[in-house]
C-alpha positions as CSV (number, residue, x, y, z in Angstrom):
1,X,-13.4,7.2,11.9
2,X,-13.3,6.5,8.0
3,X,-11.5,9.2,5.8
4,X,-13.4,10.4,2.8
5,X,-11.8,10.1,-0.4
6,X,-12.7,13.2,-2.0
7,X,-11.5,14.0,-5.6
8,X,-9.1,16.5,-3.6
9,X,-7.8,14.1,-2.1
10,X,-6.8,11.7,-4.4
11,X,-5.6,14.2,-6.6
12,X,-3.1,15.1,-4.1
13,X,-2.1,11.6,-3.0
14,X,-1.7,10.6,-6.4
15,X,0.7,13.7,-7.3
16,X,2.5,13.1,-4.2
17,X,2.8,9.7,-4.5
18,X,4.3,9.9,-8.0
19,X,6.7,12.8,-7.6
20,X,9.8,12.2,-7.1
21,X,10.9,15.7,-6.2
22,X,10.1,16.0,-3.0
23,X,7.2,18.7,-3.0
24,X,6.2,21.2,-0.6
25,X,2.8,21.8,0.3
26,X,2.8,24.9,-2.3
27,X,4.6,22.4,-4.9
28,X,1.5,20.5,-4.9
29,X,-1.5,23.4,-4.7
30,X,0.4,24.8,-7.8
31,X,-0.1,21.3,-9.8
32,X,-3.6,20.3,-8.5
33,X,-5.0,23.8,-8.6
34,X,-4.3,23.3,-13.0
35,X,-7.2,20.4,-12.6
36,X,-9.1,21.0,-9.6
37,X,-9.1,25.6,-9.6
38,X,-11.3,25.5,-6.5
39,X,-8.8,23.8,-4.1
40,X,-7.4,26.1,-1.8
41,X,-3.8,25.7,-0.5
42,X,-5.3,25.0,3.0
43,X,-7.0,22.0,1.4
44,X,-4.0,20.9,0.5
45,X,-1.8,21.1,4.0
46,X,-4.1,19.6,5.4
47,X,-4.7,16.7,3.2
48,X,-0.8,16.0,3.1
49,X,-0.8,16.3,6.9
50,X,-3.1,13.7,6.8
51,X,-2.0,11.6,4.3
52,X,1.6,12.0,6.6
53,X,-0.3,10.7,9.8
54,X,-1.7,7.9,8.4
55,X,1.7,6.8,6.9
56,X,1.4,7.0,3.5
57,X,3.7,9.7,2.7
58,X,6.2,10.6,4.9
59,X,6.9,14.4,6.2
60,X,10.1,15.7,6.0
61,X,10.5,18.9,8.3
62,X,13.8,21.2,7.1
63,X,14.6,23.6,9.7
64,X,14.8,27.2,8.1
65,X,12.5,25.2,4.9
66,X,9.5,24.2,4.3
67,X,8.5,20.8,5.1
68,X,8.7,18.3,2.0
69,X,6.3,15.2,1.5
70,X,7.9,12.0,0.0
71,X,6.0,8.7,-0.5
72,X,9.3,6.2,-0.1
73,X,8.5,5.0,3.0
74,X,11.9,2.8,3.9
75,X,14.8,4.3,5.8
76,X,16.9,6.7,3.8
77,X,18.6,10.5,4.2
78,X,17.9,13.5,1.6
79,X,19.8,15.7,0.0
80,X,19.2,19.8,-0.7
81,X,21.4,20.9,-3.2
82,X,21.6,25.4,-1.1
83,X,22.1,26.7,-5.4
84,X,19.1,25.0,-7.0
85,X,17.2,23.6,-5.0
86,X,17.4,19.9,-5.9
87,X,16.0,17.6,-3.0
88,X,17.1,14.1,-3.4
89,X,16.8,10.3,-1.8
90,X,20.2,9.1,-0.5
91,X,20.3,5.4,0.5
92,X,22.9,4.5,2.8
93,X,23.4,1.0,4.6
94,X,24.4,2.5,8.1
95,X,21.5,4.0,9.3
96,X,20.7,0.9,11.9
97,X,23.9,0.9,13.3
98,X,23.9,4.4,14.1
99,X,20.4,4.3,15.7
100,X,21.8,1.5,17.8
101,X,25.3,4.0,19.1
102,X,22.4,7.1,19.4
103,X,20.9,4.3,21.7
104,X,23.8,3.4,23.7
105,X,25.2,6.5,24.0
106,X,22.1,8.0,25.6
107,X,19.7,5.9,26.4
108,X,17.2,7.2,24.0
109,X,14.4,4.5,21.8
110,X,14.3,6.2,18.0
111,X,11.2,6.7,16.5
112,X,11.8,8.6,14.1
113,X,14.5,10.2,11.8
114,X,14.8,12.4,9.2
115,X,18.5,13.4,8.0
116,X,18.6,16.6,5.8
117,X,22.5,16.9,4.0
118,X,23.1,20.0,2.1
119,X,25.7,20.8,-0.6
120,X,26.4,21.8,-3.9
121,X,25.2,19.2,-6.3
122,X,27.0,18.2,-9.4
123,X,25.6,20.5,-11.8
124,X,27.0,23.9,-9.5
């Protein structure tokens, strides 16, 4: 089945594909609804589900959060800063190795990963 580009949404891929703050669903009905006031906020979640399931944004579920959207694709962890807020891209070089131990250890084929740190970032 063909997806419809609707003027919804390519307003939200665009915004979600240029942020680099991570938004939540809510973080992108407040922008979009400035150009587009009939969108509704269910308009949204489910256009950045979508956009999620077809791979191009990736959803980031944080337990006890809401779930962010984030449109670099390649392997790499986040950071919340628990004062402000801040939710940032961390790139390490480890993250194969450590699938491959998860895999030895207990068997299990990884499909997917999403690592959440939180701190205090520099500016707390």
């Amino acid at each position: 089945m063909e997806r419809r580009n609707t003027r919804q949404l390519e307003a939200i891929r665009s915004y979600a594909e240029h942020s680099k703050s991570h938004p939540t669903a809510e973080d992108v009905y407040r922008e979009i609804v400035k150009t587009i006031p009939d969108i509704s906020l269910r308009t949204v979640y489910r256009n950045l589900n979508k956009l999620s399931e077809e791979g191009i944004l990736r959803k980031i579920q944080v337990p006890n959060g809401p779930d962010r959207f984030d449109s670099t694709l390649e392997p790499h962890q986040h950071i919340l800063c628990t004062e402000c807020g801040e939710f940032i891209d961390v790139f390490m070089n480890n993250e194969e190795r450590l699938l491959e131990e998860i895999k030895d250890l207990c068997g299990y084929e990884i499909t997917g990963i999403d690592v959440v740190y939180r701190g205090r970032c520099p500016k707390h």
